[in-house]
C-alpha atoms as one frame of an Amber mdcrd trajectory, in Angstrom:
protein
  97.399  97.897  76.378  95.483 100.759  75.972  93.300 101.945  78.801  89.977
 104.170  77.773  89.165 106.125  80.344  92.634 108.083  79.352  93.288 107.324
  75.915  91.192 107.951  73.817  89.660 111.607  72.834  85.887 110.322  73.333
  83.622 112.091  70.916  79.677 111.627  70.723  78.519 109.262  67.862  74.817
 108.171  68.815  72.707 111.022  69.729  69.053 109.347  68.870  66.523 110.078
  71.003  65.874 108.734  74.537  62.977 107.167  73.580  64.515 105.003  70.338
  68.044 104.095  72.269  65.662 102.839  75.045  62.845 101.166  73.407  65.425
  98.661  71.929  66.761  98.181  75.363  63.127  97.519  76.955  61.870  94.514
  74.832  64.933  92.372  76.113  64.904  90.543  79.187  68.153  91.960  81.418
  69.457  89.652  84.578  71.525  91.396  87.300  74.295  88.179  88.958  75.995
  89.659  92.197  78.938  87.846  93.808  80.781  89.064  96.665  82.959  91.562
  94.905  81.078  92.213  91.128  77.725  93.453  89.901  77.163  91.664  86.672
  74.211  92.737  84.445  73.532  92.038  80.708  71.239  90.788  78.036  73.244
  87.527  77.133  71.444  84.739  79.159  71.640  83.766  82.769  73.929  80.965
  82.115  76.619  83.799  80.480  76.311  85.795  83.383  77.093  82.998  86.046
  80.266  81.557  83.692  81.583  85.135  83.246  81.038  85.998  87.199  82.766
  82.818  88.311  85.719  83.541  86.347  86.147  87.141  87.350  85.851  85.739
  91.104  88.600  83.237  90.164  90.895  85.345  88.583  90.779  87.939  91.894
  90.740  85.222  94.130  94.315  83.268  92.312  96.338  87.128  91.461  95.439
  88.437  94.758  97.100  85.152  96.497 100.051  85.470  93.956 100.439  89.005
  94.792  99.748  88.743  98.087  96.818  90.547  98.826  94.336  87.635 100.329
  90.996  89.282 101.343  91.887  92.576  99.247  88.676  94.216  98.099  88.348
  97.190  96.045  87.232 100.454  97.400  84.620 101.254  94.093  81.688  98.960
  92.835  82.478  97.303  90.002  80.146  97.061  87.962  79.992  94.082  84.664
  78.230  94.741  81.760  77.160  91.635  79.319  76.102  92.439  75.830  75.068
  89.485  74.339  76.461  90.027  70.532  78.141  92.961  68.817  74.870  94.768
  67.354  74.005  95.386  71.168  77.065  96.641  72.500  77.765  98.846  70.087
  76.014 102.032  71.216  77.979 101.294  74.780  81.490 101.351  73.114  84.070
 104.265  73.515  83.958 106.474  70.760  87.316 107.708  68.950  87.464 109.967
  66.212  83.783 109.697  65.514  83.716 105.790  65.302  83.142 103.357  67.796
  86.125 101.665  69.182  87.260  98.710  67.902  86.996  96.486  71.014  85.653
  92.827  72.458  86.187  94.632  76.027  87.021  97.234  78.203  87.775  98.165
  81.648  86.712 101.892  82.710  87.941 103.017  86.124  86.922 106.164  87.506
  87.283 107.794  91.280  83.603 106.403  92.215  82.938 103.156  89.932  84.601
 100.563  87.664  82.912  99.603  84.663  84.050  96.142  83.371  81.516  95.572
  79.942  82.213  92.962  77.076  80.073  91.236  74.592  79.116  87.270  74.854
  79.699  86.373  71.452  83.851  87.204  71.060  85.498  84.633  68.592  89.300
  86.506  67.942  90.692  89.319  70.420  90.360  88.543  74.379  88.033  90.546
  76.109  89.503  88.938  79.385  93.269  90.394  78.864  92.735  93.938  78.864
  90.306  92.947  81.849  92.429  91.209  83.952  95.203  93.652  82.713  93.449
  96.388  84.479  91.869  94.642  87.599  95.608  94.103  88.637  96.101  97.502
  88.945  93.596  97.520  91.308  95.041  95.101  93.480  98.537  96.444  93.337
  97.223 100.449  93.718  98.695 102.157  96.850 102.194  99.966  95.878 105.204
 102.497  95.528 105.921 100.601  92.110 107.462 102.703  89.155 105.744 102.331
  86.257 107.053  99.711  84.089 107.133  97.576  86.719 103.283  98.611  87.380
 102.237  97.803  83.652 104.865  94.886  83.154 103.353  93.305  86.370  99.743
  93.712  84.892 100.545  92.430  81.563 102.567  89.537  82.968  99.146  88.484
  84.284  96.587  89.360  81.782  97.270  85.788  80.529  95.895  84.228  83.020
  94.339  80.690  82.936  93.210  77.962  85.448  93.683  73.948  84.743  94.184
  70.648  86.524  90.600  71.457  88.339  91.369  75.038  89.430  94.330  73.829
  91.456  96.910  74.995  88.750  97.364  78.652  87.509  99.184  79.501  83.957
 100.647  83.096  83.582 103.048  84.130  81.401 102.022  83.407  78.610 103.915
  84.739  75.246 101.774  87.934  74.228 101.601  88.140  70.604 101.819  91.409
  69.655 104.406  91.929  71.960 106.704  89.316  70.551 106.036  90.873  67.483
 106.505  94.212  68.001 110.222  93.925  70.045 111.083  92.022  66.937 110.965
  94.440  64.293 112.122  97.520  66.591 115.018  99.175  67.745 114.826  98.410
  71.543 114.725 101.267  74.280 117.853 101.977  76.818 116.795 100.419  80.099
 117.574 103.321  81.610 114.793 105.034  79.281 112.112 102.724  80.388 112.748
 102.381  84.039 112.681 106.521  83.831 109.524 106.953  82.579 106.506 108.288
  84.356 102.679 109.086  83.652 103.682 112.798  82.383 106.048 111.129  79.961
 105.949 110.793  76.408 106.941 107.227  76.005 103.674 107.105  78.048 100.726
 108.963  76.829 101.796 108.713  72.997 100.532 105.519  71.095 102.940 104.890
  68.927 105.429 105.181  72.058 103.393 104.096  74.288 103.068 100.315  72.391
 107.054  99.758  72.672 107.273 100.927  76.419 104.250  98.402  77.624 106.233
  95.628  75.643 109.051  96.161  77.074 107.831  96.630  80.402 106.298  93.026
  80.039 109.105  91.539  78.430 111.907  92.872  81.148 108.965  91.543  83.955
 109.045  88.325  81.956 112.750  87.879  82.161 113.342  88.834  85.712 110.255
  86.193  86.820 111.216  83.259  83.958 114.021  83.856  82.149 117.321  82.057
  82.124 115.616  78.893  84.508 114.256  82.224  86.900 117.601  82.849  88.077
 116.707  86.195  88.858 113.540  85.649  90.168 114.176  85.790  93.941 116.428
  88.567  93.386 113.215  90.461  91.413 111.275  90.222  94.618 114.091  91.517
  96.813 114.128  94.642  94.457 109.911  94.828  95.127 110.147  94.240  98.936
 112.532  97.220  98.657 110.614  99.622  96.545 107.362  98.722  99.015 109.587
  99.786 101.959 110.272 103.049 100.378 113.987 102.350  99.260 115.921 104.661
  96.236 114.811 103.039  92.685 118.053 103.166  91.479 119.993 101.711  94.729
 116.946  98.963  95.423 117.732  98.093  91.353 121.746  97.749  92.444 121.287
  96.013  95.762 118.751  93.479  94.526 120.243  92.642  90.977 124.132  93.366
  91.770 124.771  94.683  87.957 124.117  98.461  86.452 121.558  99.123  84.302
 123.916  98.686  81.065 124.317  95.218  81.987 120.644  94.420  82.784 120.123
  95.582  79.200 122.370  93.416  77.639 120.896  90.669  79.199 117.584  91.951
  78.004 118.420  92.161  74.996 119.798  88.381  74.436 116.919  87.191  75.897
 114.297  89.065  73.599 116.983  88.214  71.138 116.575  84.258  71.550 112.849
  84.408  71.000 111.759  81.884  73.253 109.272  82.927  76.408 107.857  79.932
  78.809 104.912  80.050  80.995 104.573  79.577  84.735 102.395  76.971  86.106
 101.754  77.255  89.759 100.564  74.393  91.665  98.040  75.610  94.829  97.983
  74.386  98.028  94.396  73.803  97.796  91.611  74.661  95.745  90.900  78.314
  95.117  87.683  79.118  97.505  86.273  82.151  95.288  82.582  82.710  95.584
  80.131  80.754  94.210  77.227  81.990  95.341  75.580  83.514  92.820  72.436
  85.661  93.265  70.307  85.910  90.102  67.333  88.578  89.908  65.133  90.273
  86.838  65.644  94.056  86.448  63.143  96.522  85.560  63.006  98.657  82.626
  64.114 101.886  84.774  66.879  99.884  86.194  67.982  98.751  83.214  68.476
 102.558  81.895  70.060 103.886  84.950  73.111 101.260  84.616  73.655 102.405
  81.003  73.254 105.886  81.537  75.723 105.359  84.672  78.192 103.784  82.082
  77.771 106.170  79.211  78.814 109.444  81.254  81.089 107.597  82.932  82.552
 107.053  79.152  82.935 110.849  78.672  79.002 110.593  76.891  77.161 112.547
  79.205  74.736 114.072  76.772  73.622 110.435  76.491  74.292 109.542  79.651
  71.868 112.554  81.228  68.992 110.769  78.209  68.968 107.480  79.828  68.961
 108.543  83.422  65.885 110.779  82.582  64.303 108.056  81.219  64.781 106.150
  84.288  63.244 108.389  86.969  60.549 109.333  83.934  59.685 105.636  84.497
  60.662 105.540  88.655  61.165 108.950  90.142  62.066 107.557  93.240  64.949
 105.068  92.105  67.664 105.566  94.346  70.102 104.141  91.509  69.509 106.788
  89.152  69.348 109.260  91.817  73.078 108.408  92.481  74.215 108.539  89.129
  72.205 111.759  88.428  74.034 113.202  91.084  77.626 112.284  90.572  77.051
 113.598  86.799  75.922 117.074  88.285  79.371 116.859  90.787  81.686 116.211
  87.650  79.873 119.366  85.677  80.273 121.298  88.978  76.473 121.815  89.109
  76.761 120.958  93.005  72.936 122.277  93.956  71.455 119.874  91.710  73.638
 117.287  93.039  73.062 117.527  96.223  69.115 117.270  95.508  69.505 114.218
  93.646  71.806 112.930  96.282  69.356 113.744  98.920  66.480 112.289  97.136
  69.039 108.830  96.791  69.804 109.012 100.140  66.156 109.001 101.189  65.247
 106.364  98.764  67.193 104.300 100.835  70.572 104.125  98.894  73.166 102.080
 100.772  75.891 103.166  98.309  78.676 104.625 100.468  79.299 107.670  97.840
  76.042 108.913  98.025  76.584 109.911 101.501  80.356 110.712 100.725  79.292
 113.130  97.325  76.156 114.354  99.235  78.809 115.924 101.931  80.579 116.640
  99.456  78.372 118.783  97.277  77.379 120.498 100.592  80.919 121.735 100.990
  81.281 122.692  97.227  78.196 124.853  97.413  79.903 127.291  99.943  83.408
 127.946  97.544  83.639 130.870  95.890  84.724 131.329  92.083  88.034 131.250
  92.958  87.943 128.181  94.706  88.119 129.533  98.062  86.071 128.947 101.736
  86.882 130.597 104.805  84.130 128.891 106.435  81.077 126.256 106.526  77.503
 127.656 108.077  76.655 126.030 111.582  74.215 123.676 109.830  76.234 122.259
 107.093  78.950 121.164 109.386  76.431 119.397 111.063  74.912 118.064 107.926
  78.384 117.222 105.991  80.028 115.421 109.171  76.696 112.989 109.833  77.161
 111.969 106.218  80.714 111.632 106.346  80.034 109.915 108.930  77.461 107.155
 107.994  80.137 106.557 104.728  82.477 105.559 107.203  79.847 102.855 108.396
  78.936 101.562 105.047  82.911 101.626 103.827  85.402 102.024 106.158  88.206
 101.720 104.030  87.240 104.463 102.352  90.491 107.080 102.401  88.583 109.904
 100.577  86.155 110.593 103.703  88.967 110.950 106.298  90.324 113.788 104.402
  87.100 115.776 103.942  86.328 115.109 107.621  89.955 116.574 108.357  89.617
 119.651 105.764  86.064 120.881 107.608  88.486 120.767 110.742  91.215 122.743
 108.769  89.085 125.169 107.409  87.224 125.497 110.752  90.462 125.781 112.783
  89.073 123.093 115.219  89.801 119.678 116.069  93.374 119.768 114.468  94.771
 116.742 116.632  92.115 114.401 115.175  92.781 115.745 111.791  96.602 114.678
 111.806  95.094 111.092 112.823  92.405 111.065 110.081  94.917 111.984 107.485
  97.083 109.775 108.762  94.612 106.847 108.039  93.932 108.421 104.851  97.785
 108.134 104.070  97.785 104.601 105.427  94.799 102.911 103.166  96.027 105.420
  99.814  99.969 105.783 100.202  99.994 107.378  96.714  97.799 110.103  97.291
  99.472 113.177  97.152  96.880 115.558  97.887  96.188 113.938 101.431  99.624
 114.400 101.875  99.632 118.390 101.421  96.255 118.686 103.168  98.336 117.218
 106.339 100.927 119.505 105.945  98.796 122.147 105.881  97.604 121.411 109.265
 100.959 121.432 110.449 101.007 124.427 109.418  98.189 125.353 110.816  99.550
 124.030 114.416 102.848 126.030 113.776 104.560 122.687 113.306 106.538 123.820
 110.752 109.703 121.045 110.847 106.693 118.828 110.022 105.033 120.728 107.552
 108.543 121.682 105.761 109.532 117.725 105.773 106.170 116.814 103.708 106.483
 120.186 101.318 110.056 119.146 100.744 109.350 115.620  99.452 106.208 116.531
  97.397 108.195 119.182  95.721 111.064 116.820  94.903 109.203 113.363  93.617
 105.417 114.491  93.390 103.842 112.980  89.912 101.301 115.962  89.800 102.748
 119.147  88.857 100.105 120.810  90.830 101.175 119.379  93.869 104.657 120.236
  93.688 104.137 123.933  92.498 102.104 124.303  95.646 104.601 122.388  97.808
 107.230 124.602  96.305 104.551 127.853  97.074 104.412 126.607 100.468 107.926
 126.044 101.022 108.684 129.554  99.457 106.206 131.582 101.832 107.352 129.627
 104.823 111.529 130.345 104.494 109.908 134.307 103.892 107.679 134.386 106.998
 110.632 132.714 109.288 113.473 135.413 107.415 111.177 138.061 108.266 110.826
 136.783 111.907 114.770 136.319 112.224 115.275 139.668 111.312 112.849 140.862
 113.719 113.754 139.288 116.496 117.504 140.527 115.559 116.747 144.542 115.761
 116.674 146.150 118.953 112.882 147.111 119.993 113.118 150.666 121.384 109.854
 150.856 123.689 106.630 151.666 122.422 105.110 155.247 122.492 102.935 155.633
 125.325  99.929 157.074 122.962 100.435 154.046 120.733 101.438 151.051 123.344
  97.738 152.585 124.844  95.818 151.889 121.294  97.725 148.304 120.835  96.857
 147.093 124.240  93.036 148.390 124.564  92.619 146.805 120.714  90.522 143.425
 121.806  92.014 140.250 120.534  91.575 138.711 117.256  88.892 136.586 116.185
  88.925 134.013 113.546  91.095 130.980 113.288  94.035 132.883 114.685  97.260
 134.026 113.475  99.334 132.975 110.875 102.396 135.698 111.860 104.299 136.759
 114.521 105.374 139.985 114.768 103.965 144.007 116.311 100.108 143.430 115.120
  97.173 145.912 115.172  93.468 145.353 114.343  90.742 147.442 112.800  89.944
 148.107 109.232  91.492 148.121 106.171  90.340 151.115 104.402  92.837 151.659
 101.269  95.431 149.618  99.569  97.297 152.276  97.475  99.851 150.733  94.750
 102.906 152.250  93.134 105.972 151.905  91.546 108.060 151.921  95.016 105.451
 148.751  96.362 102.127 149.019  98.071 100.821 151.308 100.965  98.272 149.629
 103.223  95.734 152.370 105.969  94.353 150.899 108.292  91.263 152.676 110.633
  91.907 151.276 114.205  89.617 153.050 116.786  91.177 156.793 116.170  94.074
 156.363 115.324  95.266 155.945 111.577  98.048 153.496 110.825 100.007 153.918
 107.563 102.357 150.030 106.554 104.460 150.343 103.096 104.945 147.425 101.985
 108.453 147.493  98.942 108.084 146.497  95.610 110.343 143.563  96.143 109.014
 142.361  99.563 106.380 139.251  99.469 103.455 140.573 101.082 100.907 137.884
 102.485  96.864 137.733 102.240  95.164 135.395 104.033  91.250 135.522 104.668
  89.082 133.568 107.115  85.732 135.059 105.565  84.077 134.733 102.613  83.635
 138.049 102.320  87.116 138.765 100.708  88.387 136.376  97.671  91.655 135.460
  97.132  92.215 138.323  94.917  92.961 141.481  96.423  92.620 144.677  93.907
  94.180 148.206  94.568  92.027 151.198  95.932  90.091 152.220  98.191  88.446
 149.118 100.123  84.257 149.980 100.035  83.267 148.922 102.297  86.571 148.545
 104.543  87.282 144.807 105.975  88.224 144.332 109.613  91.747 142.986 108.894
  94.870 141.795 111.442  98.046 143.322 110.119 101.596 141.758 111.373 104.135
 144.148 110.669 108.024 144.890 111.383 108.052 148.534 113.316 109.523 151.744
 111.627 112.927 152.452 113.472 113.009 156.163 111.345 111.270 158.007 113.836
 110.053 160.470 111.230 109.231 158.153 108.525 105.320 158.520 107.410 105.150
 154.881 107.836 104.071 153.010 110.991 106.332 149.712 109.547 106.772 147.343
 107.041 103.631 144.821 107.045 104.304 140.942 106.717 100.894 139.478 106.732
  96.897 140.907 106.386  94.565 138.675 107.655  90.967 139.192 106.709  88.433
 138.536 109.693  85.239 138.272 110.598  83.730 141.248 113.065  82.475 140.263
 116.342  79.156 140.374 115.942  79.904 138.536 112.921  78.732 141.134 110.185
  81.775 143.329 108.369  82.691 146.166 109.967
């Protein structure tokens, strides 16, 4: 099952003018259906529209009772294109290798909107199984499932059909290619398969990738229906027991009381005897999906903004950006393309020119949740440096980013991506840090997978000098996180944190002789620090960083305080730490002298030579604002 946001290399293929793509668009008539949970739109007939919408509403309303997840909606719109024959959905297909896909069907998920588009007039390959393939994952996202079991599960139930008057569900169903394919190959270890992850080969390359998904499905299949479902119950033990957070390889032992050797002989025999049944499933009562079905003409400009919306959304922006032009050339004040002009400008970074056509959604009257979400959003963008840094948000964009983070929560409260920005404008302004362990929390709670929520909270344990707690979450995401980013900067954080606390210990182990009475004088008059506080412990003195010399023995760090001079050497070999809380100073801190000088906090570990040249051996700079708020 191949999934096209991911895997395919899109390339352009139709780049005719705006004007000719659109015209054939405009002398069609195009119907928008909504049901409860899917936008449909298209150019195949009314009657199309309502048969395809009823069925997608059935088929979410029978898995999500099978799975379990009664009244589960998804977070994103999605959004159902109709072409009504081949020559008009075309143009709208994925592109690979210069050609257009060969597809009846796809399902394109993104982080804002999922694009479901097919054509009316399909006579061979299913449209509906890589659909209903992919909508599963949907319902089953947030699950702590590994992924065969995640692709096995969604295979399992791209077969879906309804008889006996939508009181019986068939799944199960013998896939085809599958059969064939685990016929005339040499099958996997189980151990392989039940290792692999998104990073892995077996995963991302196609001609590995085919063997994995039909294994996945057929080792589902067995465990569900094979040998009279003997192993059934003992398959959703080993679920229950992945959900709750248990070991893979001890939930596989407890549930299924064999090794994995012997699960793959039994594997084996069964692929070997060639023979898969279905499931019927009897309901207790007719399926209640939504049938009310809410017909309406669109306009011309309307029209353009959904297909520019799914062409970038396709990895065609160039296209894309023509049809969204076209539709504010025809309304400037659609709110629709507004939104989708926007989010275009947030995935090229252009974050001004997002925020404008955010704005001008918002005031159009746009109800969509992520324009308030991407309009805070591209507000908080705006004020990060090149290197991806911010050491603070101006007065009126706090205000600004937190009402519209706010009125998201309103319009979608299950929304996990809002309580983290709320939480990070807390972070970076060192305020409200209690609330932000709740709203990450919540986060954590609606998107269990989401491993960047998970750092962001230990960085505010950090922050609160809870270190046990920050430690525990650094420790775990460094051990079992799926992005590689994550764990490098769980292992970064980990790393600095056992340095800072050795560098403490060994402090707090050497006998403090008493301060000179010249210098105990300067310390004491220095006023306290400003910013979001400290980050060390340790002797600390304030003023401004005038020179960072470098050498082959480490660094040398003067620092202007009042009259006084004070001279730090930092060894080669030591880790020295930078941290800024103004956006005056980037993340990357060159050698020389310092023009003009930055009003700094340095923690340091005192000299005990008492005619060493060197005031101590600094742990931490901290850059910081000046008091009256310009630099010093």
């Amino acid at each position: 099952m191949k999934r096209f946001a991911t895997a395919f290399a899109l390339s352009i293929l139709f780049l005719l003018p705006a004007q000719t793509l659109c015209g054939v668009v405009t002398k069609e008539t195009w119907l928008r259906v909504q049901t409860k949970n899917f936008t449909l739109i298209g150019n195949a007939g009314e009657r199309e529209l309502r048969k395809i919408a009823l069925r997608l509403e059935q088929f979410r309303e029978a898995v999500a009772v099978l799975l379990d997840r009664p009244g589960h909606r998804s977070t994103n719109p999605i959004i159902v294109i109709v072409f009504k024959d081949e020559n008009s959905f075309k143009p709208f297909k994925p592109t690979y290798l210069g050609k257009p896909s060969d597809v009846t069907g796809y399902y394109q998920s993104s982080e804002d909107t999922d694009h479901i588009t097919l054509k009316a007039d399909w006579y061979s390959s299913n449209p509906y199984q890589i659909i209903y393939h992919e909508y599963v994952h949907s319902l089953t996202d947030g699950k702590q499932w590994p992924t065969w079991l995640n692709e096995g599960i969604a295979e399992y139930y791209s077969t879906f059909a309804m008889s006996g008057g939508d009181k019986e569900v068939v799944i199960g169903h013998p896939i085809a290619h599958h059969v064939r394919l685990l016929r005339q190959s040499f099958l996997l270890p189980l151990e392989t398969i039940i290792a692999v992850n998104r990073d892995s080969k077996l995963y991302n390359e196609s001609d590995k990738k085919n063997l994995f998904y039909a294994q996945s499905w057929a080792l589902v299949h067995y465990l569900l229906l094979g040998n009279q479902g003997n192993r059934r119950d003992q398959f959703l033990q080993f679920i229950n027991s992945l959900t709750t957070g248990k070991n893979l390889s001890n939930a596989f032992k407890d549930a299924f009381k064999i090794d994995y050797a012997s699960m793959d002989k039994e594997l084996n025999d069964y692929i070997g005897r060639n023979f898969y049944r279905s499931q019927i499933i009897r309901l207790d009562q007719q399926l209640a999906y939504d049938t009310d079905l809410q017909a309406s003409s669109l306009t011309d400009a309307e029209v353009q903004s959904y297909l520019g919306d799914l062409l970038w959304h396709i990895q065609r922006p160039e296209e894309g950006e023509l049809y969204l032009q076209r539709a504010l050339a025809l309304d400037p004040e659609l709110a629709m393309a507004h939104h989708s002009f926007g989010l275009l400008r947030v995935r090229q970074n252009r974050y001004t020119e997002a925020k404008n056509h955010l704005q001008k959604a918002i005031a159009a009257g746009s109800t969509n949740y992520l324009s308030h979400y991407y309009y805070a959003y591209s507000l908080q963008w705006e004020q990060i440096d090149s290197t991806n840094y911010i050491s603070d948000f101006t007065g009126n964009s706090v205000i600004e980013m937190r009402a519209a983070l706010e009125r998201t929560r309103e319009l979608a409260p299950d929304f996990p991506d809002l309580y983290r920005q709320l939480a990070f404008i807390n972070l970076v302004r060192n305020e409200n840090l209690d609330e932000s362990v709740i709203l990450l929390k919540r986060a954590m709670t609606l998107a269990p997978r989401r491993e960047d929520f998970a750092f962001t909270l230990a960085q505010v344990y950090l922050r609160q000098k809870n270190n046990p707690a920050a430690r525990e979450i650094a420790l775990k995401l460094a051990s079992s996180a799926e992005d590689k980013t994550t764990r490098n900067r769980a292992l970064w954080m980990l790393e600095g944190m056992a340095k800072v606390e050795d560098r403490l210990a060994q402090i707090n182990s050497e006998k403090k002789p008493d301060l000179h009475p010249d210098r105990a004088k300067q310390v004491s008059e220095s006023p306290p620090p400003v910013g979001p506080g400290y980050r060390f412990e340790g002797e600390q003195a304030r003023g401004l960083l005038v020179q960072l010399v470098c050498n082959d023995q480490g660094r040398i760090l003067i620092l202007k305080s009042g009259e006084r001079e004070y001279r730090f050497h930092a060894p080669k070999n030591d880790q020295l730490f930078f941290v800024s809380y103004t956006r005056d100073v980037s993340q990357v801190i060159t050698c020389g002298a310092l023009n003009p000088p930055k009003p700094v906090i340095i923690t340091y570990r005192k000299n005990q030579e008492t005619k060493s040249e060197f005031d101590g051996v600094p742990i931490g700079v901290e850059f910081i604002k000046s008091e009256d708020g310009s630099r010093e």
